[in-house]
C-alpha positions in Angstrom: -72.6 169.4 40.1 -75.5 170.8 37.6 -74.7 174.7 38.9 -72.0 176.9 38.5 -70.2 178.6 41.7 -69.5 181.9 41.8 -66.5 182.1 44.9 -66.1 186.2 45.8 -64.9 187.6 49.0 -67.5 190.8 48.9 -65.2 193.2 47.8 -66.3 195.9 44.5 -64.3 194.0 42.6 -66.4 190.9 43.1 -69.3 192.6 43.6 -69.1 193.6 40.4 -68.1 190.5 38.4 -71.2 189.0 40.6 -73.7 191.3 39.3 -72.3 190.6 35.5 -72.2 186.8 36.2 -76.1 186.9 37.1 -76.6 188.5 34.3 -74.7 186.6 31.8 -75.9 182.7 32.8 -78.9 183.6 35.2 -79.5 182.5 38.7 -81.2 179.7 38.4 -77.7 178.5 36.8 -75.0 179.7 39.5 -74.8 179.7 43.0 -72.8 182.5 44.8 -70.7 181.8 47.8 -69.0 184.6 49.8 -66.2 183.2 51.4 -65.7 186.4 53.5 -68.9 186.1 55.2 -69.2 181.4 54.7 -65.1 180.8 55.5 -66.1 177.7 56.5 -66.4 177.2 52.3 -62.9 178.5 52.1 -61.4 174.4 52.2 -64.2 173.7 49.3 -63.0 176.3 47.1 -59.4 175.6 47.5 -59.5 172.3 46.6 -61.8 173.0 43.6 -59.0 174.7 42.7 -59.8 178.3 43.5 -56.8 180.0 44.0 -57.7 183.7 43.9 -61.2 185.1 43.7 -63.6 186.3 42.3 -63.3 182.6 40.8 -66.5 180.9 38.6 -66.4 176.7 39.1 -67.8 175.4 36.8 -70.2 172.1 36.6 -67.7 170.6 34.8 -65.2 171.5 37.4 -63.3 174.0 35.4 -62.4 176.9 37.4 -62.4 180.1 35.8 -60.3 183.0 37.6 -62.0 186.3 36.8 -60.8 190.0 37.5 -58.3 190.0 40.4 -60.0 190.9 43.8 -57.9 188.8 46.5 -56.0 186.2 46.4 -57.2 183.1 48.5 -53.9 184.0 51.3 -56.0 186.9 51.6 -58.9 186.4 51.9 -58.0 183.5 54.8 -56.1 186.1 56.9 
């Protein structure tokens, strides 16, 4: 993996930590997934590791768990 994935569920909450993502590594650098709108990444992101979003994987596979939008029960109904 050379990009980083940014996992949000298209709530303000992730919205917003999207928007400062961008900005902070550039998006050339990290690819966005919203798993409201793709479920079909939902099984992707779990087993990353993903566990509540909005959630940054890193390309070394680190998963980084940002401000607390939904957790991952939620956002698979």
């Amino acid at each position: 993996m050379n990009k980083s994935v940014f996992y949000h569920a298209g709530c303000s909450v992730c919205i917003s930590a999207e928007h400062d993502i961008l900005e902070l590594v550039g998006n050339e650098n990290v690819e966005i997934v919203n798993i409201g709108e793709v479920r079909d990444r939902i099984p992707e992101a779990e087993k990353a590791g993903v566990q509540s979003v909005p959630a940054l994987l890193t390309p070394k596979g680190n998963v980084l768990h940002l401000n607390f939008g939904a957790s991952m029960a939620d956002v698979k109904g």
